[in-house]
PyMOL Python script that loads the backbone (N, CA, C, O; Angstrom):
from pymol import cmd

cmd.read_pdbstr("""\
ATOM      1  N   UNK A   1      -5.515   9.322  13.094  1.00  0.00           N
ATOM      2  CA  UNK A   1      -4.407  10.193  13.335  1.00  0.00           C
ATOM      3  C   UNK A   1      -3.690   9.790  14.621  1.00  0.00           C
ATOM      4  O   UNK A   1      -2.493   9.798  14.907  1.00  0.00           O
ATOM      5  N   UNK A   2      -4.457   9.538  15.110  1.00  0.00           N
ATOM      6  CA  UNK A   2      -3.802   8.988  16.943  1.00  0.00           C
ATOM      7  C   UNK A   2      -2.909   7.669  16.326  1.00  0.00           C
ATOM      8  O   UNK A   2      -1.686   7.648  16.465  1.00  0.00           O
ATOM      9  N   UNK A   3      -3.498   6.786  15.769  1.00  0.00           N
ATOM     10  CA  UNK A   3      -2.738   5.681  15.090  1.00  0.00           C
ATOM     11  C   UNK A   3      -1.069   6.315  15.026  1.00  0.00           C
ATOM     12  O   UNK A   3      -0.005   6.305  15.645  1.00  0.00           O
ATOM     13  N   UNK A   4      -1.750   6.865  13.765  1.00  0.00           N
ATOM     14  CA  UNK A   4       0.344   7.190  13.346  1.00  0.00           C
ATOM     15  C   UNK A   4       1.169   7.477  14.472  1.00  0.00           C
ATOM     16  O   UNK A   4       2.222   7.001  14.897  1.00  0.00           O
ATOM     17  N   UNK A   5       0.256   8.558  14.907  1.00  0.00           N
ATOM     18  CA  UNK A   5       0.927   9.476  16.465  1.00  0.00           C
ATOM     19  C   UNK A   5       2.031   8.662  17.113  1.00  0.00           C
ATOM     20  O   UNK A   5       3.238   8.818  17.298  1.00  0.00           O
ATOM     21  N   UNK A   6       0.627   7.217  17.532  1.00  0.00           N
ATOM     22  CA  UNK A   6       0.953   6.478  18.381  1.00  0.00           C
ATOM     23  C   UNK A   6       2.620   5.481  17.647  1.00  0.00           C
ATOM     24  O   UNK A   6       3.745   5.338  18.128  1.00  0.00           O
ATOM     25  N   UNK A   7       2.123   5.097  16.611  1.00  0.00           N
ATOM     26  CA  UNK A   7       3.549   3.810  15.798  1.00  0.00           C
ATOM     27  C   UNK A   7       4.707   5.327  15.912  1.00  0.00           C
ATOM     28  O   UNK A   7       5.774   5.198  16.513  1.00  0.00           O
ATOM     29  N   UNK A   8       4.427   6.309  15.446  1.00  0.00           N
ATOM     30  CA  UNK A   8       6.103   7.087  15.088  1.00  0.00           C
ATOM     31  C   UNK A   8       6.356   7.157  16.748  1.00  0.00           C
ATOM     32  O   UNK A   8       7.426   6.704  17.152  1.00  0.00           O
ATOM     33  N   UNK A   9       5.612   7.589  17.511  1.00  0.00           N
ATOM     34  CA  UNK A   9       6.016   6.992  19.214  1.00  0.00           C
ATOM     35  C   UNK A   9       6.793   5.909  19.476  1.00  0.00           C
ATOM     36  O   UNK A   9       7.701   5.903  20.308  1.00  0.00           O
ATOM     37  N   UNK A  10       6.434   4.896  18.723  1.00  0.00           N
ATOM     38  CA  UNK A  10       6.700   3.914  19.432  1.00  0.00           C
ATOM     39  C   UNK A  10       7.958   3.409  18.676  1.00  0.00           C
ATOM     40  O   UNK A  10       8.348   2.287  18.998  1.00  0.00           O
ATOM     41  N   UNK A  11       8.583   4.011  17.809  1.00  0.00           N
ATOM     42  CA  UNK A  11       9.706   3.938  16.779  1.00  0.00           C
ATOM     43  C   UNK A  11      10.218   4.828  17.466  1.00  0.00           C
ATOM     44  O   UNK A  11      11.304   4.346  17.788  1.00  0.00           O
ATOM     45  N   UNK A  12      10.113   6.198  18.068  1.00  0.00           N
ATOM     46  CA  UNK A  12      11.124   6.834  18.583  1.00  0.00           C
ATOM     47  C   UNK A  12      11.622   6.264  20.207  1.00  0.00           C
ATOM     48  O   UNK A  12      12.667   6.692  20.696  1.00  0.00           O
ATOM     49  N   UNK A  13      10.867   5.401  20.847  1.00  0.00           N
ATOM     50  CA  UNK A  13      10.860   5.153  21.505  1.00  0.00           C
ATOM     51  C   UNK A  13      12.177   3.991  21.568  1.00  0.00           C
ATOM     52  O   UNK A  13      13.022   3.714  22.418  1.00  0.00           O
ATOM     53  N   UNK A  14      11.841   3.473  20.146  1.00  0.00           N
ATOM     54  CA  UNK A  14      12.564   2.005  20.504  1.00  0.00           C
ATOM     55  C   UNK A  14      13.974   2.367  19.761  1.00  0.00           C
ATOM     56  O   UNK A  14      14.890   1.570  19.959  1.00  0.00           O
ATOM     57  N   UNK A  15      14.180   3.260  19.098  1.00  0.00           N
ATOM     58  CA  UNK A  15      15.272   4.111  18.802  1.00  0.00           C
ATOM     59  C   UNK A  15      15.975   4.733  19.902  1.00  0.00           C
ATOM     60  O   UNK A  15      17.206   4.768  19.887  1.00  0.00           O
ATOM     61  N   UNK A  16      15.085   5.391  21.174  1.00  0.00           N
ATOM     62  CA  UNK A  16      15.770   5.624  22.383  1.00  0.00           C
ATOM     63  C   UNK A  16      16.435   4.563  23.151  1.00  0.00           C
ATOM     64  O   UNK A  16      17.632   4.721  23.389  1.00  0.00           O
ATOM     65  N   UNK A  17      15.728   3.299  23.657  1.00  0.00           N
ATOM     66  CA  UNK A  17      15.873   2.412  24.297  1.00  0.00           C
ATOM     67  C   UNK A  17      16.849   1.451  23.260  1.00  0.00           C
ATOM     68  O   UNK A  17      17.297   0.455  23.828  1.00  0.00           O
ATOM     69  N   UNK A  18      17.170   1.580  22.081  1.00  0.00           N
ATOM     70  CA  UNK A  18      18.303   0.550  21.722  1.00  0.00           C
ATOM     71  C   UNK A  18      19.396   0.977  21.338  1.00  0.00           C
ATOM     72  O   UNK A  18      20.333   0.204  21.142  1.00  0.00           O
ATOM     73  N   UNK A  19      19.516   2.570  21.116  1.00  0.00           N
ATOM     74  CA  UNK A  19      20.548   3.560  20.962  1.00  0.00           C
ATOM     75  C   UNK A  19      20.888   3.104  19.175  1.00  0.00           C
ATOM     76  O   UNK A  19      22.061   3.048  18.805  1.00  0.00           O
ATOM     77  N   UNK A  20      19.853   2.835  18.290  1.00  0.00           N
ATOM     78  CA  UNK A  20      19.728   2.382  17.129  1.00  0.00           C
ATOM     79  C   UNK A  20      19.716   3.475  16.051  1.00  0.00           C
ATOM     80  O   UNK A  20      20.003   3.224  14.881  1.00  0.00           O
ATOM     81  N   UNK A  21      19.386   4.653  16.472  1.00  0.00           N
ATOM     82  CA  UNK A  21      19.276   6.464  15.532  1.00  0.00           C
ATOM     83  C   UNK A  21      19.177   7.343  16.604  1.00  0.00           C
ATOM     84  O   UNK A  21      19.525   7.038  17.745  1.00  0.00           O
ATOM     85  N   UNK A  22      18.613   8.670  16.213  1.00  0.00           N
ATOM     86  CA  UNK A  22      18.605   9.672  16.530  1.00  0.00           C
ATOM     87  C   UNK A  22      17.062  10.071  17.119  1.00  0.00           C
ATOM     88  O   UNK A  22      16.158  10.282  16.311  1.00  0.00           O
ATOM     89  N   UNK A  23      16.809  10.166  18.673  1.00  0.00           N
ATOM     90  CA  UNK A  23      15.487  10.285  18.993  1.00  0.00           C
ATOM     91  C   UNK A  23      15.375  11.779  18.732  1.00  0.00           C
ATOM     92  O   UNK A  23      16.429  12.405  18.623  1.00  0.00           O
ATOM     93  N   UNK A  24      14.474  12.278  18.645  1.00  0.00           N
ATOM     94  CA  UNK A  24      13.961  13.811  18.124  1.00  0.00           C
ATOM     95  C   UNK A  24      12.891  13.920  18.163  1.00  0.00           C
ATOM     96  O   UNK A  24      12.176  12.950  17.913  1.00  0.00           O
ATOM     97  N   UNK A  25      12.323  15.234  18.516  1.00  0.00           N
ATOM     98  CA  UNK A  25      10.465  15.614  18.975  1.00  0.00           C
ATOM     99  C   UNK A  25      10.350  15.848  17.425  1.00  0.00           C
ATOM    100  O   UNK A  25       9.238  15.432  17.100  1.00  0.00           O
ATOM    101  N   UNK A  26      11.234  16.490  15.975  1.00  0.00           N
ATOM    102  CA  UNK A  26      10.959  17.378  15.173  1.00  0.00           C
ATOM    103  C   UNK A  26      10.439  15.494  13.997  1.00  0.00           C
ATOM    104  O   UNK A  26       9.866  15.489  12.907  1.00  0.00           O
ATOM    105  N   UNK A  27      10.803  14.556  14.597  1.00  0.00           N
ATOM    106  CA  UNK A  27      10.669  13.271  13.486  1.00  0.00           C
ATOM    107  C   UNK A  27       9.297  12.903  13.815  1.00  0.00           C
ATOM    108  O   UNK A  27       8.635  12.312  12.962  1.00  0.00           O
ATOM    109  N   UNK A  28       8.596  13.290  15.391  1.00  0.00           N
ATOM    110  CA  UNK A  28       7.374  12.655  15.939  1.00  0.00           C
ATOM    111  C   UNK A  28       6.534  13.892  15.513  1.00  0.00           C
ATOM    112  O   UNK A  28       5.329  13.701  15.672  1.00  0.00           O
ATOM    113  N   UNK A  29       6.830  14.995  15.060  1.00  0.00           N
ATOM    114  CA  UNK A  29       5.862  15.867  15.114  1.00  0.00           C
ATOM    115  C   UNK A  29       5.501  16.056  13.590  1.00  0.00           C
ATOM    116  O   UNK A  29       4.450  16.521  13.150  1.00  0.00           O
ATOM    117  N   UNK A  30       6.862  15.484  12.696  1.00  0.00           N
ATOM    118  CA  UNK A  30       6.588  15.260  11.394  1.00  0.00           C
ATOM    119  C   UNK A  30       5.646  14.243  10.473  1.00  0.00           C
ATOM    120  O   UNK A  30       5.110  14.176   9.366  1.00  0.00           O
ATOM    121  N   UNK A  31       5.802  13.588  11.566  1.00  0.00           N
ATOM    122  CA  UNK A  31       5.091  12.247  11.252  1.00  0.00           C
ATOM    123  C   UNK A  31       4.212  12.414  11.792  1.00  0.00           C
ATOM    124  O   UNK A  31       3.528  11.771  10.996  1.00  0.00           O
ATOM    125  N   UNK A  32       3.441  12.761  12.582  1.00  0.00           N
ATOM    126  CA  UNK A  32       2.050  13.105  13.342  1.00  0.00           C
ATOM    127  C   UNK A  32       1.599  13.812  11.991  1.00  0.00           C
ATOM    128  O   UNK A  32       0.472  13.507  11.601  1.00  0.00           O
ATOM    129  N   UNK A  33       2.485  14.916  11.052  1.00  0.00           N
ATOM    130  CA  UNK A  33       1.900  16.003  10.519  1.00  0.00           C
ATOM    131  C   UNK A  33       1.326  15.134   8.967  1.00  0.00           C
ATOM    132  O   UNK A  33       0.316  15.289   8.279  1.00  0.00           O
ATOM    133  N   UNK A  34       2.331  14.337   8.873  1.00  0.00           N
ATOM    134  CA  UNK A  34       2.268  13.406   7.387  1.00  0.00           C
ATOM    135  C   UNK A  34       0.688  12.313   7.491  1.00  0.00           C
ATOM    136  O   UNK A  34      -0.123  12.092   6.592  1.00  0.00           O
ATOM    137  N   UNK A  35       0.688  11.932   8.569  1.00  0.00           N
ATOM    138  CA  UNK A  35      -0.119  10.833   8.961  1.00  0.00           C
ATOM    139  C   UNK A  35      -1.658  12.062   8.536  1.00  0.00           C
ATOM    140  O   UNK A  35      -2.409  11.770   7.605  1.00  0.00           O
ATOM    141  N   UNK A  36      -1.849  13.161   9.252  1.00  0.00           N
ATOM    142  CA  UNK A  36      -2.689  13.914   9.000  1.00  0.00           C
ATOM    143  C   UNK A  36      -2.948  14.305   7.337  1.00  0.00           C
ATOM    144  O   UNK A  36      -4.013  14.104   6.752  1.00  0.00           O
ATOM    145  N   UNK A  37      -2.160  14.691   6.946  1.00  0.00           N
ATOM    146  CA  UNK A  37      -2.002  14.969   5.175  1.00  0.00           C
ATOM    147  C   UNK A  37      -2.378  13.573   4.400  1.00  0.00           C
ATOM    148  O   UNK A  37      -3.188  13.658   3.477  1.00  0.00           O
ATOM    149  N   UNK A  38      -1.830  12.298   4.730  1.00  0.00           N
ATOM    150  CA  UNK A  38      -2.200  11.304   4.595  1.00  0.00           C
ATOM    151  C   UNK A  38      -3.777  10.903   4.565  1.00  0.00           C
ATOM    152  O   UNK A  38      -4.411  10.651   3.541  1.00  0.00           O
ATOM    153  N   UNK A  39      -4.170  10.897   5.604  1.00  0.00           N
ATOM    154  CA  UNK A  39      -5.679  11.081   6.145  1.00  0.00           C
ATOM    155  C   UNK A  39      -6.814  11.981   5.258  1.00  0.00           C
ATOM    156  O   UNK A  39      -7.847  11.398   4.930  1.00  0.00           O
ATOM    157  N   UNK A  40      -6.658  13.141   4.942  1.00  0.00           N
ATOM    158  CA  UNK A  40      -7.338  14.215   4.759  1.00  0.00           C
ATOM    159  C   UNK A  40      -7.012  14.190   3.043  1.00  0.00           C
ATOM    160  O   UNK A  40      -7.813  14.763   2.305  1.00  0.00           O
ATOM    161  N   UNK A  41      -5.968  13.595   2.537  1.00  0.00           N
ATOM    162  CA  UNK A  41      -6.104  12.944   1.278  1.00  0.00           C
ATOM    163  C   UNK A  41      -6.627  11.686   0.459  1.00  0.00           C
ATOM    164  O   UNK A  41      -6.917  11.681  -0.737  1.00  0.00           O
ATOM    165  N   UNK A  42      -6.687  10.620   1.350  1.00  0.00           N
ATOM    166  CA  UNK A  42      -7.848   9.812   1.571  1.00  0.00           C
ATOM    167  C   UNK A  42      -8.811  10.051   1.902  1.00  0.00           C
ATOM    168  O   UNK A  42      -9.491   9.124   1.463  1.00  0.00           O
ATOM    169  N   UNK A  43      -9.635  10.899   2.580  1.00  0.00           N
ATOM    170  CA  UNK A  43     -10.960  11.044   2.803  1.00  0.00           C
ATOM    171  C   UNK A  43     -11.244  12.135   1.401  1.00  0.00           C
ATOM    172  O   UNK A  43     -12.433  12.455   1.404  1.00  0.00           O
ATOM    173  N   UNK A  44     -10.712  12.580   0.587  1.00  0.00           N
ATOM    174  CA  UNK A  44     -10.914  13.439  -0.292  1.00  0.00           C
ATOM    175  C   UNK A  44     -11.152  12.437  -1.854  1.00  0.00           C
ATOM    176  O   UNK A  44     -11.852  12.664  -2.841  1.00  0.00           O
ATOM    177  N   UNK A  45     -10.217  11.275  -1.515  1.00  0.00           N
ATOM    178  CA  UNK A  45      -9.937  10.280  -2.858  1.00  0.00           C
ATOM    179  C   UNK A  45     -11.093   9.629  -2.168  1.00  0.00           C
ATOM    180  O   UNK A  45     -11.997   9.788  -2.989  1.00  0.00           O
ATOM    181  N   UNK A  46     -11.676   8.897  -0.998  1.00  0.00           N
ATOM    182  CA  UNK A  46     -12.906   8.699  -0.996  1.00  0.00           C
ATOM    183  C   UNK A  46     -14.165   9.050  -1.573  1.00  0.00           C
ATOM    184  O   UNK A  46     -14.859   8.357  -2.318  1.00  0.00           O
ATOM    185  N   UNK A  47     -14.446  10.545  -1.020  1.00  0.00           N
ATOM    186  CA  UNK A  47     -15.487  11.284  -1.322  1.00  0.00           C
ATOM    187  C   UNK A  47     -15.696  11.611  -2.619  1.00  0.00           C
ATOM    188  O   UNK A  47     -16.800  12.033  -2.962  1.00  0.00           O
ATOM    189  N   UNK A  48     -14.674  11.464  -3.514  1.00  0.00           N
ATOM    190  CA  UNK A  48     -14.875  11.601  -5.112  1.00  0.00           C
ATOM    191  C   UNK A  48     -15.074  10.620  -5.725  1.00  0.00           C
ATOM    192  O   UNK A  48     -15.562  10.819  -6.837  1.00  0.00           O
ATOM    193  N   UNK A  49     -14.847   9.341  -5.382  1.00  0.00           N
ATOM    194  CA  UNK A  49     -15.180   8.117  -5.911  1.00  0.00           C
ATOM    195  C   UNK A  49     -16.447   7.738  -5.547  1.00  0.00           C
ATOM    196  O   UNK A  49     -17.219   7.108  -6.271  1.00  0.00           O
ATOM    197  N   UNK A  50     -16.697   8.168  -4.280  1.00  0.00           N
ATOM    198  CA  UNK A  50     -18.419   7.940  -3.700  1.00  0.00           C
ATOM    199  C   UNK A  50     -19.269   8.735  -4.856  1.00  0.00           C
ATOM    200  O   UNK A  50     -19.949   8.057  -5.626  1.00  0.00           O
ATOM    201  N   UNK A  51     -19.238  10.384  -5.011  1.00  0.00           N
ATOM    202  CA  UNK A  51     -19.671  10.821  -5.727  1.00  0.00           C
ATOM    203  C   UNK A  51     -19.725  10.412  -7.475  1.00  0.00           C
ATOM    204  O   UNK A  51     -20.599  10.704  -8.291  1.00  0.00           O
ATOM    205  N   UNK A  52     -18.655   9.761  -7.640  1.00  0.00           N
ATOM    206  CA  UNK A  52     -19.097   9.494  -8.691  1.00  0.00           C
ATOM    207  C   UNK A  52     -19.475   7.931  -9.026  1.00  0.00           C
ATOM    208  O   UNK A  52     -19.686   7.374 -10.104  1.00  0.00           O
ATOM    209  N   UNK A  53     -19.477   7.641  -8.224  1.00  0.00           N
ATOM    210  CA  UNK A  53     -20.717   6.196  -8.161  1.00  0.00           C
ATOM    211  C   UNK A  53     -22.144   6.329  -7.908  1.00  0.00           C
ATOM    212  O   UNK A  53     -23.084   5.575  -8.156  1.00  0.00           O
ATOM    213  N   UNK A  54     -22.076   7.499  -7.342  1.00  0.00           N
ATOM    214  CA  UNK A  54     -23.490   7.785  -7.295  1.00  0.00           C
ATOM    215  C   UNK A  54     -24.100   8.522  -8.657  1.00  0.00           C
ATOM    216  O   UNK A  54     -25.236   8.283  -9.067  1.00  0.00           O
ATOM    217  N   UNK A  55     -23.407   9.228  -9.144  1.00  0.00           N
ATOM    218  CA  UNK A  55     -23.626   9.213 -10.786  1.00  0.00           C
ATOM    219  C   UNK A  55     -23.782   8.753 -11.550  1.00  0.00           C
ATOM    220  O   UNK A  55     -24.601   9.065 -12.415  1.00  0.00           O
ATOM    221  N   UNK A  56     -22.851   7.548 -11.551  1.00  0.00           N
ATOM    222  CA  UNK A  56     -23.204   6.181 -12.317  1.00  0.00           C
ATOM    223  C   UNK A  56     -24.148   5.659 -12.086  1.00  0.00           C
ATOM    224  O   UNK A  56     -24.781   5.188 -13.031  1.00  0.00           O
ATOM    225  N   UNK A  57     -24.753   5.487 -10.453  1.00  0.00           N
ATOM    226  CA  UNK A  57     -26.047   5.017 -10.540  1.00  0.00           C
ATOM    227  C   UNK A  57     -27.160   5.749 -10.945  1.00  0.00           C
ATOM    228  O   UNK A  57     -28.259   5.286 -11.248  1.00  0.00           O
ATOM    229  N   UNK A  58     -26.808   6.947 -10.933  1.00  0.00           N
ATOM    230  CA  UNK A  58     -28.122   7.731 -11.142  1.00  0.00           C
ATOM    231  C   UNK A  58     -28.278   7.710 -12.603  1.00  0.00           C
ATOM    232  O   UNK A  58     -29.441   7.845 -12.983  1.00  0.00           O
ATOM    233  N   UNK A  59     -27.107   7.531 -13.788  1.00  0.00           N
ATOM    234  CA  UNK A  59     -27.444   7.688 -15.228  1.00  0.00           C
ATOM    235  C   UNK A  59     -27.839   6.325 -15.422  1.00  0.00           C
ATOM    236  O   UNK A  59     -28.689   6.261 -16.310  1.00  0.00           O
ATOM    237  N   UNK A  60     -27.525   5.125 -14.893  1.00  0.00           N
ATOM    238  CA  UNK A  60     -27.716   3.561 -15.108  1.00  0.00           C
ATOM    239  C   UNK A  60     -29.580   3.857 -14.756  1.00  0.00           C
ATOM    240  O   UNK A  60     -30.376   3.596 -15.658  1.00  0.00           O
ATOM    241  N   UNK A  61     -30.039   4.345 -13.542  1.00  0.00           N
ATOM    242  CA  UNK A  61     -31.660   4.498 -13.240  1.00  0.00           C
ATOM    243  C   UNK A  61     -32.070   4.970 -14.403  1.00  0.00           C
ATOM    244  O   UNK A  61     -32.776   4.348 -15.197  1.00  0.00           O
ATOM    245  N   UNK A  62     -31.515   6.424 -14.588  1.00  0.00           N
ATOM    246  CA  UNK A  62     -32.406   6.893 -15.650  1.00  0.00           C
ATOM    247  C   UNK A  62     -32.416   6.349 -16.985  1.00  0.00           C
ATOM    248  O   UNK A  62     -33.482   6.161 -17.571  1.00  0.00           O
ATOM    249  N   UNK A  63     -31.217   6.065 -17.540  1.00  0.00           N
ATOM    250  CA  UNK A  63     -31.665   4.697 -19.390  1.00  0.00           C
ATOM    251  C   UNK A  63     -32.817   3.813 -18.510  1.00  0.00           C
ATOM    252  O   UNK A  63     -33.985   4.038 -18.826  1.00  0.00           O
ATOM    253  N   UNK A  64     -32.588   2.867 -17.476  1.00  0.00           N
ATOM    254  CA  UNK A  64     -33.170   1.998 -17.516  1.00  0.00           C
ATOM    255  C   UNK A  64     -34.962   2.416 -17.239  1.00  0.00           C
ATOM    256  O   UNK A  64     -35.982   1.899 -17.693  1.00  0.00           O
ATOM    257  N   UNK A  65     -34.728   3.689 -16.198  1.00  0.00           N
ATOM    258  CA  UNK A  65     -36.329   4.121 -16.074  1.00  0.00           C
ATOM    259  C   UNK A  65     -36.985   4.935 -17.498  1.00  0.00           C
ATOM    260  O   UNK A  65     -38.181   4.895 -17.789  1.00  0.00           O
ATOM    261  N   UNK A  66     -35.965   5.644 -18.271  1.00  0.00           N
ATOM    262  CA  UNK A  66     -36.542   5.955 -19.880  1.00  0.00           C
ATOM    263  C   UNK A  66     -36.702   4.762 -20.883  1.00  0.00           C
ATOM    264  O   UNK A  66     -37.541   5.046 -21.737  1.00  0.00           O
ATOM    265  N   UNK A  67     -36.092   3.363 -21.068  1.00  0.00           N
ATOM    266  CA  UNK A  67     -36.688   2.662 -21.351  1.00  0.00           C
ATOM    267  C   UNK A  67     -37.702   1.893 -20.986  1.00  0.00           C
ATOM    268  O   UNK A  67     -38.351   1.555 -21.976  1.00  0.00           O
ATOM    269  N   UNK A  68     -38.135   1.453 -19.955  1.00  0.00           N
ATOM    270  CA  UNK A  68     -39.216   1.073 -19.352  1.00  0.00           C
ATOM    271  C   UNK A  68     -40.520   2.034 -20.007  1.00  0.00           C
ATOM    272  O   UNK A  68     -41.406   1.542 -20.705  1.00  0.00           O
ATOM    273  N   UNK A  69     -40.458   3.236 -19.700  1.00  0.00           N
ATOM    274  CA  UNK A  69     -41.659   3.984 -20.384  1.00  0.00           C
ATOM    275  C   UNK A  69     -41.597   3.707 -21.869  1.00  0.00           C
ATOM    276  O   UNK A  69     -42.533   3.141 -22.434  1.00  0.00           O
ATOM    277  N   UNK A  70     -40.273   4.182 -22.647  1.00  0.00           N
ATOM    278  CA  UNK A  70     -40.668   3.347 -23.959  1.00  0.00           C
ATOM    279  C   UNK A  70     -41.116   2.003 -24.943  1.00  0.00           C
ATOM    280  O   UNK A  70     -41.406   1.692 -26.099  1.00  0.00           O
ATOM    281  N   UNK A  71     -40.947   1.485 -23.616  1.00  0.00           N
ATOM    282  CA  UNK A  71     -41.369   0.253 -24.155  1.00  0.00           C
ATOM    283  C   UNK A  71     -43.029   0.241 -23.728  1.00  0.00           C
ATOM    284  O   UNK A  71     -43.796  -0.461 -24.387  1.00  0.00           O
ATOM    285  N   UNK A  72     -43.507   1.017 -22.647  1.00  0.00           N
ATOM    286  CA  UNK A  72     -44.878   1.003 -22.850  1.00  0.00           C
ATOM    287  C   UNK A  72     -45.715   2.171 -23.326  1.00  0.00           C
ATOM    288  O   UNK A  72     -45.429   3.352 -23.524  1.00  0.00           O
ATOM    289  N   UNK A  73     -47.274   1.215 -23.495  1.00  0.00           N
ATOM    290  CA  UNK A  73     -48.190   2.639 -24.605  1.00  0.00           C
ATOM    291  C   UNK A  73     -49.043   2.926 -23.853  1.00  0.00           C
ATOM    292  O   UNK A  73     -49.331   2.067 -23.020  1.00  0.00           O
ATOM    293  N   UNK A  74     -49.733   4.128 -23.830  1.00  0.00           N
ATOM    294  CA  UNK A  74     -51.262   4.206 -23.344  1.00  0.00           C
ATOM    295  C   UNK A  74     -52.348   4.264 -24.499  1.00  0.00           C
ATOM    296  O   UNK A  74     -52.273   5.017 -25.470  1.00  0.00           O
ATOM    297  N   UNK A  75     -53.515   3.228 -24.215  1.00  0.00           N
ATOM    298  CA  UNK A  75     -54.452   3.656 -25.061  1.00  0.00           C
ATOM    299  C   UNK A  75     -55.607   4.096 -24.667  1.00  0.00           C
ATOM    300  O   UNK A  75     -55.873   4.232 -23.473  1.00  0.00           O
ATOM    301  N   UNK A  76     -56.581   4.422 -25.801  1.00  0.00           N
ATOM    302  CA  UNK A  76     -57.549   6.051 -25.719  1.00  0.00           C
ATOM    303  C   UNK A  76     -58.249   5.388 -24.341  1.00  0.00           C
ATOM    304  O   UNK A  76     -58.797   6.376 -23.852  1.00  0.00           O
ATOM    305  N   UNK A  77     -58.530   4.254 -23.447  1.00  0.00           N
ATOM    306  CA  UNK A  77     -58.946   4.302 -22.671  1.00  0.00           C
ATOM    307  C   UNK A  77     -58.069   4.385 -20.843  1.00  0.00           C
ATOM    308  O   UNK A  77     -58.573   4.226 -19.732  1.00  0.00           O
ATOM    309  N   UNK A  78     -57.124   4.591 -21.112  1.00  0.00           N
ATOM    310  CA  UNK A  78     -56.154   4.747 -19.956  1.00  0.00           C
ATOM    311  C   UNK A  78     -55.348   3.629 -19.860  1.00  0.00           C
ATOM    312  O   UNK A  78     -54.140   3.868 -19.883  1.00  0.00           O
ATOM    313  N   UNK A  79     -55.667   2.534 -19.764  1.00  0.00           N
ATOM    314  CA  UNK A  79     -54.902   1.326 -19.812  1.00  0.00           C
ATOM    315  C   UNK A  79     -53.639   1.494 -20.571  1.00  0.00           C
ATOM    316  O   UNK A  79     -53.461   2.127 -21.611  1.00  0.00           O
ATOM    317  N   UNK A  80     -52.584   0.641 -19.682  1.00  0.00           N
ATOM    318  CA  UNK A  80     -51.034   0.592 -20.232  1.00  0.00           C
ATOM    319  C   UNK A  80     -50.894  -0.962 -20.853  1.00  0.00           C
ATOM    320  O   UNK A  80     -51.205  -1.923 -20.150  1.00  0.00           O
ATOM    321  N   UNK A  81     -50.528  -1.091 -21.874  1.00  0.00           N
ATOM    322  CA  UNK A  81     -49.972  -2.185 -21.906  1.00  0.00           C
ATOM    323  C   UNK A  81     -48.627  -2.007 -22.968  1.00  0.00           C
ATOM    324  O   UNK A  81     -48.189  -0.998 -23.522  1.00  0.00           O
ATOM    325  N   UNK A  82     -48.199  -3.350 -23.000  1.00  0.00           N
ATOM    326  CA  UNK A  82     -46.611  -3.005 -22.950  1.00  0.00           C
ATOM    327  C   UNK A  82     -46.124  -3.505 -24.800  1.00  0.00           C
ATOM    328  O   UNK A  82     -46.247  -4.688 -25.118  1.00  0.00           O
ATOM    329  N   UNK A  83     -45.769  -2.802 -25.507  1.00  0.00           N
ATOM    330  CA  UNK A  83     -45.623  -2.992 -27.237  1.00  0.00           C
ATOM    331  C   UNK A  83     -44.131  -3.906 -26.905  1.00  0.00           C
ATOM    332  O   UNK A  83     -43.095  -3.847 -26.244  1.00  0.00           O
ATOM    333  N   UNK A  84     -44.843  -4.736 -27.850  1.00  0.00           N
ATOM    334  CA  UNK A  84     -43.376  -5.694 -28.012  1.00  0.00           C
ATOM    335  C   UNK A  84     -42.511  -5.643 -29.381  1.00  0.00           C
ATOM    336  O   UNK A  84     -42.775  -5.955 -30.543  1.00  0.00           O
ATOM    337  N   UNK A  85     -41.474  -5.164 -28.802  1.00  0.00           N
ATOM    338  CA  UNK A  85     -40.650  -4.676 -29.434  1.00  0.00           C
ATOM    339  C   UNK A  85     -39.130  -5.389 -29.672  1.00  0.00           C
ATOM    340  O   UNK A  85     -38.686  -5.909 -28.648  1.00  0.00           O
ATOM    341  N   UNK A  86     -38.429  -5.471 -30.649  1.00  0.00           N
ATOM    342  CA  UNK A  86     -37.811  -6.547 -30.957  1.00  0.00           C
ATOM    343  C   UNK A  86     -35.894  -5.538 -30.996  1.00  0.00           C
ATOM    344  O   UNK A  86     -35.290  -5.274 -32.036  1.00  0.00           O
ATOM    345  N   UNK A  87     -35.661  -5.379 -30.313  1.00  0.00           N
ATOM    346  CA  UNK A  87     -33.878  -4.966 -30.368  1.00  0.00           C
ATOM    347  C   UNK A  87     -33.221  -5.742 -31.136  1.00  0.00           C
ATOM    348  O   UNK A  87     -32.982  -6.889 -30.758  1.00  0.00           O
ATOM    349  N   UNK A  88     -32.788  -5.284 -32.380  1.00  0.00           N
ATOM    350  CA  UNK A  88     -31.485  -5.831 -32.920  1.00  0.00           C
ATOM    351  C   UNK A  88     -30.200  -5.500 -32.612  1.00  0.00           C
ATOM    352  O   UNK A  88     -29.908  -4.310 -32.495  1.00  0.00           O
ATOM    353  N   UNK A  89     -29.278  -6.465 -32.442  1.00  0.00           N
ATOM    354  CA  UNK A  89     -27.955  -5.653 -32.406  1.00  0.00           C
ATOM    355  C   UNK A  89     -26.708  -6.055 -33.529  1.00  0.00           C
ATOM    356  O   UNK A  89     -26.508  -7.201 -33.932  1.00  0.00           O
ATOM    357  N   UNK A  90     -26.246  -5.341 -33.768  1.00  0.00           N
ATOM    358  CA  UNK A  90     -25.432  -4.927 -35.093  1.00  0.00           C
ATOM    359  C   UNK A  90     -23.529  -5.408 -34.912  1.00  0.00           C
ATOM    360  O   UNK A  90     -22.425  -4.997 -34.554  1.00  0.00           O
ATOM    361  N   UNK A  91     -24.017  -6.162 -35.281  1.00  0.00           N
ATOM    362  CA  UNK A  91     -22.558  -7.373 -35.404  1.00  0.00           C
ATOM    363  C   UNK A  91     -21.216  -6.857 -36.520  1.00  0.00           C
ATOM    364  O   UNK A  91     -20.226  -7.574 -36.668  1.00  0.00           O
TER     365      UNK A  91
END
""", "prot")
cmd.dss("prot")
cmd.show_as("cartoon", "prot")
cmd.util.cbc("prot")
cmd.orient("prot")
């Protein structure tokens, strides 16, 4: 936020010093206000894309941790071993 603050400063500034527009507190205080709205809408389009990557990873864990168990057996003596099993896929 200091960023913007600082560039619409430095545009009103150089608008003063070259007599190029109209210097005004109501263009620096607008733009301070946009830069903020700006900001606080990006950290929002962030935080929803984070969240839902973390979803994606969490449904990608779970197929891959529910197949892993299906692909293995227990038998009557505790021992795991693993049934081999043949995936077709359908062309």
């Amino acid at each position: 936020m200091l960023i913007g603050f600082c560039f619409s400063f430095s545009i009103e500034m150089l608008q003063f010093f070259l007599g190029t527009g109209i210097t005004d507190i109501d263009d620096l205080i607008f733009n301070t206000i946009g830069t903020m709205i700006g900001l606080i809408g990006f950290m929002i389009c962030k935080k929803i894309s984070e969240l839902y990557s973390m979803r994606k990873r969490e449904k990608k864990y779970r197929l891959t941790k529910c197949q892993s168990i299906q692909k293995k057996e227990i038998n009557c003596c505790g021992k795991i071993y693993v049934k081999k099993t043949s995936y077709r896929t359908s062309t």
